[in-house]
N, CA, C and O of each residue as an XYZ file, in Angstrom:
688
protein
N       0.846     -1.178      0.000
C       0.000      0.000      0.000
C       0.896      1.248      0.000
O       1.626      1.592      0.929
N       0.746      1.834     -1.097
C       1.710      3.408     -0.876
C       1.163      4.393     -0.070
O      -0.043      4.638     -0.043
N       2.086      5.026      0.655
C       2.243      5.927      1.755
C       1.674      7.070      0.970
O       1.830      7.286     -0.232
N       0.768      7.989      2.121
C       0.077      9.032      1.662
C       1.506     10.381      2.045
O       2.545      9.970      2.563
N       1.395     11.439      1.816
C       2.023     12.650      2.374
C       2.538     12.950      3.808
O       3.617     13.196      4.345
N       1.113     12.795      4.198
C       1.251     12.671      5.649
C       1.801     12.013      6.476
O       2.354     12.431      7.493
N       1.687     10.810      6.077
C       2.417      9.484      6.819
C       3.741      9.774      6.257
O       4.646      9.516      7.051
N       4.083     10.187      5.237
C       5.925     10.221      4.634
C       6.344     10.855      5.929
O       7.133     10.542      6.820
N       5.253     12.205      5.632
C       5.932     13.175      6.713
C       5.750     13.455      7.842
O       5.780     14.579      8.344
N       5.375     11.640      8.744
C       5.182     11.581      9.876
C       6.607     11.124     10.184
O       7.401     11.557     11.019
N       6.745      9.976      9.151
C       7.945      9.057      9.444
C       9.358      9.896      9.498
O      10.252      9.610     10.295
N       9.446     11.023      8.500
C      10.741     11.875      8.344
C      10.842     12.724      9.819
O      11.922     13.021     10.329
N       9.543     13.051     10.396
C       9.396     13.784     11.547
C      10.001     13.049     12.231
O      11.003     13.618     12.663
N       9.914     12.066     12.559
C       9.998     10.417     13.432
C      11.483     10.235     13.220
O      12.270     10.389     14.153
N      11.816      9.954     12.179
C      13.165      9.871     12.105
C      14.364     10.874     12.505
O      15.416     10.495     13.019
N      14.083     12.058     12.228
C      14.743     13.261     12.437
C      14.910     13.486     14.136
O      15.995     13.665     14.690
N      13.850     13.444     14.687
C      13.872     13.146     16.541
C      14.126     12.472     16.925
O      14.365     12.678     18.114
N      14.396     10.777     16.361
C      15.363     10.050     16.596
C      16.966      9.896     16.451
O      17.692      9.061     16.990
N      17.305     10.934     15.575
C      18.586     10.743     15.216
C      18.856     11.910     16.167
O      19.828     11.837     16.918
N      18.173     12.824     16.180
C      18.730     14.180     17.367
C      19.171     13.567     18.316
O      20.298     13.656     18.802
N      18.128     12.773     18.698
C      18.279     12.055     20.247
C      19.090     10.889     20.574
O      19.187     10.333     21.669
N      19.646     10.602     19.497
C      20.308      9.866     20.023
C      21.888     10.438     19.497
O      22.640     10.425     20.472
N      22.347     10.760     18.680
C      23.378     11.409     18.794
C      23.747     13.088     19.568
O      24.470     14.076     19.440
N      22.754     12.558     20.333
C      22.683     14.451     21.405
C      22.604     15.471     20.909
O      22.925     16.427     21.615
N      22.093     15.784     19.308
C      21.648     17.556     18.700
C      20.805     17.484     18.962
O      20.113     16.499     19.220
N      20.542     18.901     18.977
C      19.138     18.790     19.014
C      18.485     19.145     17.763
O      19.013     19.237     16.655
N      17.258     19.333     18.085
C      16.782     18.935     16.295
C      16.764     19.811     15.622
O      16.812     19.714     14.395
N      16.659     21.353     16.533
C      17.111     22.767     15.417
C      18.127     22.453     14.630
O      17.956     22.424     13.411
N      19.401     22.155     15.218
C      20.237     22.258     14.856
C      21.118     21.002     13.500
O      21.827     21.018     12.494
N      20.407     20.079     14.432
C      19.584     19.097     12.934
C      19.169     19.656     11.407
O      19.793     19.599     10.347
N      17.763     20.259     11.759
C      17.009     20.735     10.913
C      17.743     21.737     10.232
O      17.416     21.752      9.045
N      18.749     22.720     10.559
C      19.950     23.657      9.962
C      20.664     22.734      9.347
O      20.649     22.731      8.116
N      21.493     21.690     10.111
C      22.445     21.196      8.947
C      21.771     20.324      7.756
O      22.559     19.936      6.894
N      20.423     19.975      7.606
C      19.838     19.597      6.201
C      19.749     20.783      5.379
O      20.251     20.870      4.259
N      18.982     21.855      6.067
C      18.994     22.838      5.332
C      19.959     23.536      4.745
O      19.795     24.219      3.734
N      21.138     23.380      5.428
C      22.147     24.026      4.751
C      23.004     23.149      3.988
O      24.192     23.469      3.967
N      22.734     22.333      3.492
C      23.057     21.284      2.459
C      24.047     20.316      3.205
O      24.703     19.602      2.447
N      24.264     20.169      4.492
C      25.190     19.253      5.134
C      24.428     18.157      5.160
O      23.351     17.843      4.654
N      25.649     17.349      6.248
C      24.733     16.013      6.744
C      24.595     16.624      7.669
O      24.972     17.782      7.847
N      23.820     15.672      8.672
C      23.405     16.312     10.207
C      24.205     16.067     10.728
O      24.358     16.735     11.751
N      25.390     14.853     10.399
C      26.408     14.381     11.442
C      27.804     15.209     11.278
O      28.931     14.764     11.492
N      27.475     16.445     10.871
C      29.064     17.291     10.320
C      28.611     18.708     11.293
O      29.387     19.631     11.543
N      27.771     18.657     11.566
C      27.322     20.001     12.700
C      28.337     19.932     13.860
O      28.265     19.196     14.844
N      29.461     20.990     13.516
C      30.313     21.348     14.509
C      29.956     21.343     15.767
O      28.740     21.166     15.841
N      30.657     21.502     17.213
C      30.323     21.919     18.266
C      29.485     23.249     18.464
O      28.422     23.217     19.084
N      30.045     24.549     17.862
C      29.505     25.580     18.143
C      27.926     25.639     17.850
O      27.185     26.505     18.316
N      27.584     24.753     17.139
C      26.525     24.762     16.317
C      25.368     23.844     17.287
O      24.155     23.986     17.134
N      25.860     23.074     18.102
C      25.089     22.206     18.592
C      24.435     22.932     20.048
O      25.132     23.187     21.031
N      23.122     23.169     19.963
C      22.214     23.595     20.308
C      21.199     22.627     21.291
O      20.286     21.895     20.910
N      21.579     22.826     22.407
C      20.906     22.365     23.433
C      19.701     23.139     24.154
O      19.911     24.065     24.938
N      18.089     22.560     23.735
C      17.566     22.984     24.481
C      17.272     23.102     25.453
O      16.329     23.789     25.846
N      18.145     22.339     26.212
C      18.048     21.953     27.959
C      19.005     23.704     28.837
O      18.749     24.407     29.815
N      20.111     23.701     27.755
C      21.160     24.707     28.015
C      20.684     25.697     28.048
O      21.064     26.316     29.042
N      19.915     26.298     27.378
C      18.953     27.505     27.009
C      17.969     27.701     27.668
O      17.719     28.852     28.027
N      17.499     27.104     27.862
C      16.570     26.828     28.931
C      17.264     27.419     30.470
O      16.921     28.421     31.098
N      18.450     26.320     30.835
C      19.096     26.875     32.167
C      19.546     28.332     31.706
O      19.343     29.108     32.640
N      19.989     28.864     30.795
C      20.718     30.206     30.792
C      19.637     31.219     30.916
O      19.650     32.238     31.607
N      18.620     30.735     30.067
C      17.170     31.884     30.532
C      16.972     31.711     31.740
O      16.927     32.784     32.341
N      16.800     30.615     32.524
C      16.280     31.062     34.194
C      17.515     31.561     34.834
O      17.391     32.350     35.771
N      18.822     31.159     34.401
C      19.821     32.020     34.860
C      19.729     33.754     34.686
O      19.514     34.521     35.625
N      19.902     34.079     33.543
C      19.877     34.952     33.608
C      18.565     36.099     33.786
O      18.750     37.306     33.633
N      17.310     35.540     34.112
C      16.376     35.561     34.508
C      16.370     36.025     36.030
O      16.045     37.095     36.545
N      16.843     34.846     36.554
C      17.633     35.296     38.219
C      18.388     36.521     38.696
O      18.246     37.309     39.631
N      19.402     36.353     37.512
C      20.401     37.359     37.552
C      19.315     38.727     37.633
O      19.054     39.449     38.595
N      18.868     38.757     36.384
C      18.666     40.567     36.508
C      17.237     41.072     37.301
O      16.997     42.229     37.644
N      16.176     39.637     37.537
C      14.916     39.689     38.299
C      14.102     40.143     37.107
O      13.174     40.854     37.492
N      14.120     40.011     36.043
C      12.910     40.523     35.479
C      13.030     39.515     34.090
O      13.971     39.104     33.411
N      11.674     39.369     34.061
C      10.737     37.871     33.111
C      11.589     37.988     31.699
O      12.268     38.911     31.249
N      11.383     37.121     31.359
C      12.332     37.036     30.190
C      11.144     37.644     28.938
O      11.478     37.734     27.756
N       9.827     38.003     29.403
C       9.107     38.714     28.070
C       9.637     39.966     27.792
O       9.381     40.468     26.697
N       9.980     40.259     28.188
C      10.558     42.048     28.038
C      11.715     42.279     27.043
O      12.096     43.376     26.634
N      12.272     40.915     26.680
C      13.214     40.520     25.995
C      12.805     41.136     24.147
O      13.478     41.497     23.182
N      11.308     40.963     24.458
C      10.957     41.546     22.870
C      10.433     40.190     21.993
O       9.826     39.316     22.612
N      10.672     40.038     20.577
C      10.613     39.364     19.738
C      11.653     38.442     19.247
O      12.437     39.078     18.542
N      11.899     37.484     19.317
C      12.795     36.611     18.611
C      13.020     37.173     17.276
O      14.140     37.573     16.960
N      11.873     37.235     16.355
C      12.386     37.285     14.885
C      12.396     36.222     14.090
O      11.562     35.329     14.244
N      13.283     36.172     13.190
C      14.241     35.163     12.306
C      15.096     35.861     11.657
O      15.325     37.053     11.451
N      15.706     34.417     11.254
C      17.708     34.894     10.994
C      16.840     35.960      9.716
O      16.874     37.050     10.288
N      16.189     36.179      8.490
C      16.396     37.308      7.876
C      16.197     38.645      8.255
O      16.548     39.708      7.745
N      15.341     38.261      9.600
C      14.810     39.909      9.912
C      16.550     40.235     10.585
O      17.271     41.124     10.133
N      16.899     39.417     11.577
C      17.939     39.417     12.115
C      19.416     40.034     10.811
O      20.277     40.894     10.998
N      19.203     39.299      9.776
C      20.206     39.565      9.126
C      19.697     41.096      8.138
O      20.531     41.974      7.917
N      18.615     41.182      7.760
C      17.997     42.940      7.126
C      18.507     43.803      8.410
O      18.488     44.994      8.103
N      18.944     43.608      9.707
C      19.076     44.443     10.593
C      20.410     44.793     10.827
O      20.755     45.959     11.023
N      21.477     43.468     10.812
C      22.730     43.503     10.694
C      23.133     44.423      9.178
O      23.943     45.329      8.983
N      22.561     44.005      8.640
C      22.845     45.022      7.380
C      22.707     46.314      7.267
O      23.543     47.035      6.722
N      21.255     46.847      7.956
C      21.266     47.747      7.784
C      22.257     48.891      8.938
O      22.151     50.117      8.931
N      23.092     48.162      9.762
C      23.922     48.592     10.062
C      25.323     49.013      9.880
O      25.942     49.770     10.628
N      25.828     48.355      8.640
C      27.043     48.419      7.940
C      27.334     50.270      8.101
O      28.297     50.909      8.523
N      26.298     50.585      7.667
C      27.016     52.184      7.233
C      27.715     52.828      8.368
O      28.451     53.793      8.162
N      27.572     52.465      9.265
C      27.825     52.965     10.851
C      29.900     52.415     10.505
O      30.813     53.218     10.698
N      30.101     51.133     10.064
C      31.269     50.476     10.015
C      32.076     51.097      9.209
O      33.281     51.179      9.449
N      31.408     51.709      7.951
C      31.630     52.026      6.585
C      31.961     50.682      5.560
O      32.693     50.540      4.581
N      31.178     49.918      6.191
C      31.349     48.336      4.994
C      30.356     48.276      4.150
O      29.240     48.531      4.601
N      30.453     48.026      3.127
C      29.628     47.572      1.282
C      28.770     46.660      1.603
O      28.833     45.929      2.592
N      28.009     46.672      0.844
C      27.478     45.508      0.548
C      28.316     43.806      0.472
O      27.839     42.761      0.916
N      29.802     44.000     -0.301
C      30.545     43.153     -0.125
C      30.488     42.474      0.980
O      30.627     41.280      0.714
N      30.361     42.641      2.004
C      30.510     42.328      3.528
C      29.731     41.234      4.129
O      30.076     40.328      4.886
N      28.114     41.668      3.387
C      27.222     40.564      3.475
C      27.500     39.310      4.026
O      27.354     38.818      5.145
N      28.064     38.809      2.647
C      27.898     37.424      2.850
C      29.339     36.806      3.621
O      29.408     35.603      3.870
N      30.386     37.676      3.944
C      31.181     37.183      5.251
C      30.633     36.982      6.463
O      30.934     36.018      7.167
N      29.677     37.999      6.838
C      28.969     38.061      7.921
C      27.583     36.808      8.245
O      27.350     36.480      9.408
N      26.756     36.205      7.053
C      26.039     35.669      6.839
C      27.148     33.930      7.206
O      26.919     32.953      7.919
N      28.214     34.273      6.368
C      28.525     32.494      6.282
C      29.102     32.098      7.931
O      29.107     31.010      8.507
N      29.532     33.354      8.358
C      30.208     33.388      9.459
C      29.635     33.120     11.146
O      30.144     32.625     12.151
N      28.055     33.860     10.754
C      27.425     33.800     11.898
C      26.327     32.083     11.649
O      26.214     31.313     12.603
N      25.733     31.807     10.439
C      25.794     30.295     10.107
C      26.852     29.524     10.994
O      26.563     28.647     11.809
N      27.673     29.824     10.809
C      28.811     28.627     11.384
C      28.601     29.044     12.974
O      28.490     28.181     13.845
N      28.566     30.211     13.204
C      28.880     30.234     14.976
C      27.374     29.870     15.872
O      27.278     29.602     17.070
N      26.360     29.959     14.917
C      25.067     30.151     15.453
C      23.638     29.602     14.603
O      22.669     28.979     15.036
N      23.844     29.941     13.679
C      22.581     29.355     12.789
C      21.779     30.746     13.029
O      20.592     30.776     13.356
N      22.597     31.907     12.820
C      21.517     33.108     13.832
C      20.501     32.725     14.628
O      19.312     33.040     14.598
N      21.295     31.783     15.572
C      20.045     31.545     16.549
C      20.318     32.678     17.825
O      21.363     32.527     18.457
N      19.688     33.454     18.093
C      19.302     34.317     19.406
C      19.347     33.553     20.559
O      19.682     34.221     21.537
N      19.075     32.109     20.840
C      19.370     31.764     22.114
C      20.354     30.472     21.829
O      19.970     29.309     21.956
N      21.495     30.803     21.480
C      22.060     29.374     20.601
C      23.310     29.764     22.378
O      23.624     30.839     22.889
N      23.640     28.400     22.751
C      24.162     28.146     24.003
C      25.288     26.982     23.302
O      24.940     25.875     22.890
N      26.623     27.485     23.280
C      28.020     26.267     22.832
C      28.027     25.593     23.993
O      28.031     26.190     25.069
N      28.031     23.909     23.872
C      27.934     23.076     25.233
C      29.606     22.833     25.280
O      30.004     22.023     26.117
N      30.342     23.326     24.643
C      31.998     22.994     25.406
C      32.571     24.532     25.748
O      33.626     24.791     26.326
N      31.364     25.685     25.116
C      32.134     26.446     25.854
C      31.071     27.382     26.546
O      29.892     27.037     26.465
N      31.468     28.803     27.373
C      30.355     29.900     27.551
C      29.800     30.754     26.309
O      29.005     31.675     26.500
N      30.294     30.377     24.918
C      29.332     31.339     24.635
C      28.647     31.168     24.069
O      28.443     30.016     23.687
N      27.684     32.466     23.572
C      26.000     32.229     23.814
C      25.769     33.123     22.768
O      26.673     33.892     22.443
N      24.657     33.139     22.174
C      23.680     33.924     21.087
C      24.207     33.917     19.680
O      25.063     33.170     19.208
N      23.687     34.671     19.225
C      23.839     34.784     17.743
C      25.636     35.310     16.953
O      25.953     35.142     15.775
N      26.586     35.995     18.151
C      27.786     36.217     17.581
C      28.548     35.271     18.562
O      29.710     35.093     18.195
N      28.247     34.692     19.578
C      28.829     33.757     20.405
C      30.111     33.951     21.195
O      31.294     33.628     21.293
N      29.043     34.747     21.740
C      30.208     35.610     22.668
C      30.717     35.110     23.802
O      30.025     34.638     24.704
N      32.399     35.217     23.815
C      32.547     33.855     24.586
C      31.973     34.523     26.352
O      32.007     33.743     27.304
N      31.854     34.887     26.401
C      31.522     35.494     28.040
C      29.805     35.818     28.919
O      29.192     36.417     29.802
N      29.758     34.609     27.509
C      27.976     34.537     27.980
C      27.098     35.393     27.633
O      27.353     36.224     26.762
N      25.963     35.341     28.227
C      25.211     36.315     28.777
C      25.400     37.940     29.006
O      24.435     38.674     28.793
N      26.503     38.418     29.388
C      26.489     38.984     30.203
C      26.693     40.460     29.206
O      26.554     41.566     29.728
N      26.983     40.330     27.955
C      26.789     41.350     27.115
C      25.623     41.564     26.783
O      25.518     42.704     26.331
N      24.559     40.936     26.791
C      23.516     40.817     26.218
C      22.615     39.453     26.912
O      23.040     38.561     27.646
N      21.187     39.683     26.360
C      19.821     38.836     27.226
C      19.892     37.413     25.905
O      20.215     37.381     24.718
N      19.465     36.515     26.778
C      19.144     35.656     25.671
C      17.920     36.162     25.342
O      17.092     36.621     26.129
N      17.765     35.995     23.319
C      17.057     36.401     22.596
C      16.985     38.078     22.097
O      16.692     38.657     21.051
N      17.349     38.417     23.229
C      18.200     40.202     22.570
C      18.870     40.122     21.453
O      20.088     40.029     21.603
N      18.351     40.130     20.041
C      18.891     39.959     18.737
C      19.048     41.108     18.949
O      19.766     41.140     19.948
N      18.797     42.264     18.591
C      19.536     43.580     18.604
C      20.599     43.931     19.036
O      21.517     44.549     18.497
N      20.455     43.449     20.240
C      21.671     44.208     21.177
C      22.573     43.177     20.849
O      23.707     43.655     20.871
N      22.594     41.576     20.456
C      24.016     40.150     20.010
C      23.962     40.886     18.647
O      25.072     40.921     18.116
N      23.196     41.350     18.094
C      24.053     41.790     16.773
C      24.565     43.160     16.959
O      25.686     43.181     16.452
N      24.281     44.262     17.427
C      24.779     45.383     18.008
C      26.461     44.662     18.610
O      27.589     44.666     18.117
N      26.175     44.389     19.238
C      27.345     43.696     19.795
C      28.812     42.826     19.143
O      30.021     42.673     19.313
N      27.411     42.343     18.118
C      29.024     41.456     17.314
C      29.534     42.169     16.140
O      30.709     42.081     15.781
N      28.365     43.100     15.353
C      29.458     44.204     14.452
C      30.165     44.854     15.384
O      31.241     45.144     14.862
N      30.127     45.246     16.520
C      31.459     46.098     17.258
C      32.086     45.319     17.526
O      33.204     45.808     17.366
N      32.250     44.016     17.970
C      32.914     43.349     17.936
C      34.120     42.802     16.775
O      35.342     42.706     16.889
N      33.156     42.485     15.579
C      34.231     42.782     14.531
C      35.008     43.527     14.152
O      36.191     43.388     13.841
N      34.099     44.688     14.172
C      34.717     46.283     13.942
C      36.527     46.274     14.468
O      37.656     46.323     13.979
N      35.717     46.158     15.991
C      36.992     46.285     16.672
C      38.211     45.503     16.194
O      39.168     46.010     15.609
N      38.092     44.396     16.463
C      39.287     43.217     16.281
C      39.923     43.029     14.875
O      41.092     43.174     14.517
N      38.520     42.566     14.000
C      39.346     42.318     12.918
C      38.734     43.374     11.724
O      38.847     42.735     10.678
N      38.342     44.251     11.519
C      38.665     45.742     10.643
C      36.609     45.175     10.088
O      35.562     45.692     10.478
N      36.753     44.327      9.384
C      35.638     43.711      8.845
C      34.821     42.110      8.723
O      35.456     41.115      9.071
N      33.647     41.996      8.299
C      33.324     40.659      8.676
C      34.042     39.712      7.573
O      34.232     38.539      7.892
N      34.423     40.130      6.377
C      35.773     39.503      5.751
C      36.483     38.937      6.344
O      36.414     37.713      6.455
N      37.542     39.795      7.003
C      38.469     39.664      7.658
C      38.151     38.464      8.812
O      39.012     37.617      9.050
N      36.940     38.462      9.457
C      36.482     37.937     10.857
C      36.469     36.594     10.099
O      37.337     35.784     10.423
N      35.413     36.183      8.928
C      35.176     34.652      8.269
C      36.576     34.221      7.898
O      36.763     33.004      7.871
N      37.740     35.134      7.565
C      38.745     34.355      7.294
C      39.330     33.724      8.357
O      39.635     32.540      8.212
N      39.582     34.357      9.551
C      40.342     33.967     10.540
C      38.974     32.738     11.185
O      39.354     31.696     11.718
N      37.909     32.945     11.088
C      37.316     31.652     11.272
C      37.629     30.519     10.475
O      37.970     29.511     11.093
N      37.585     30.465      9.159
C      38.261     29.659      8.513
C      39.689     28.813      9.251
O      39.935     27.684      9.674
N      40.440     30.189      9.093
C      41.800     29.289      9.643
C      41.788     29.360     10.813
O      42.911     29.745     11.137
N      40.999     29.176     11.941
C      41.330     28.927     13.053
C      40.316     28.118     14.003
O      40.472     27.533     15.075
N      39.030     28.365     13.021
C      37.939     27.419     13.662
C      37.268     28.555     14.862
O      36.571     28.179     15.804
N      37.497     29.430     14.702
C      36.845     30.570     15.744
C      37.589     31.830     15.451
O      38.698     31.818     14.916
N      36.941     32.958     15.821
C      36.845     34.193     15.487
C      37.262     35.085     16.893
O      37.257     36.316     16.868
């Protein structure tokens, strides 16, 4: 009997939460490395996304400052996230060129995820900053991208410059 739609795309559902779970991704981060033409089993460390971790860092830092994590605003998504990073360049004086250093770069550190938590190291959000939290709220996309163009700015001149030294060094 051939499989209807639904049932395909019960079983792919089915399968996909099984393989998270048992090789410990979780399934965002899963669901990123199909999408981004990988396998699921090539998803670096930085990339691996624990919702258990995120979870503790929101009631952490929840604790920390005493006030609810709604105030935090809107999540978004990575394009609104990335139309915003962009429209910040002029502040840097970077081109359009810049784009897609910044795009391949924050992919690799984050998946522009806003509450993305590295389980071998402290850092956290969308530029993965190694010092946690503490620059910024989990899910504060504004202020982790505010944060990581000055961050580039500073260190390495441009987000060019930043994807190369990720390249050769496996971190930025």
């Amino acid at each position: 009997m051939p499989m209807n739609g639904v049932a395909l795309g019960s079983v792919g559902v089915g399968a996909l939460l099984v393989y998270a779970g048992l090789t410990g991704r979780s399934v965002l981060s899963t669901i990123q490395a199909i999408v981004q033409g990988k396998s699921p089993g090539s998803v670096g460390p930085t990339q691996l996304i624990s919702e258990t971790t995120i979870g503790q860092d929101m009631a952490n830092a929840k604790t920390a400052s005493g006030q609810a994590q709604s105030g935090l605003g809107s999540v978004g998504n990575p394009s609104q996230y990335q139309a915003y990073a962009f429209s910040q360049f002029s502040k840097y004086g970077w081109g359009s060129d810049q784009q897609q250093p910044l795009v391949l770069l924050w992919n690799q550190e984050s998946g522009w995820n806003a509450y993305a938590a590295n389980p071998t190291s402290n850092a956290r959000g969308i530029p993965q900053n190694i010092n946690g939290w503490s620059a910024y709220a989990p899910g504060d996309w504004k202020a982790q991208i505010d944060w990581g163009l000055n961050y580039i700015s500073g260190r390495y001149g441009t987000p060019g410059a930043a994807w190369a030294h990720e390249q050769a060094n496996n971190w930025y």
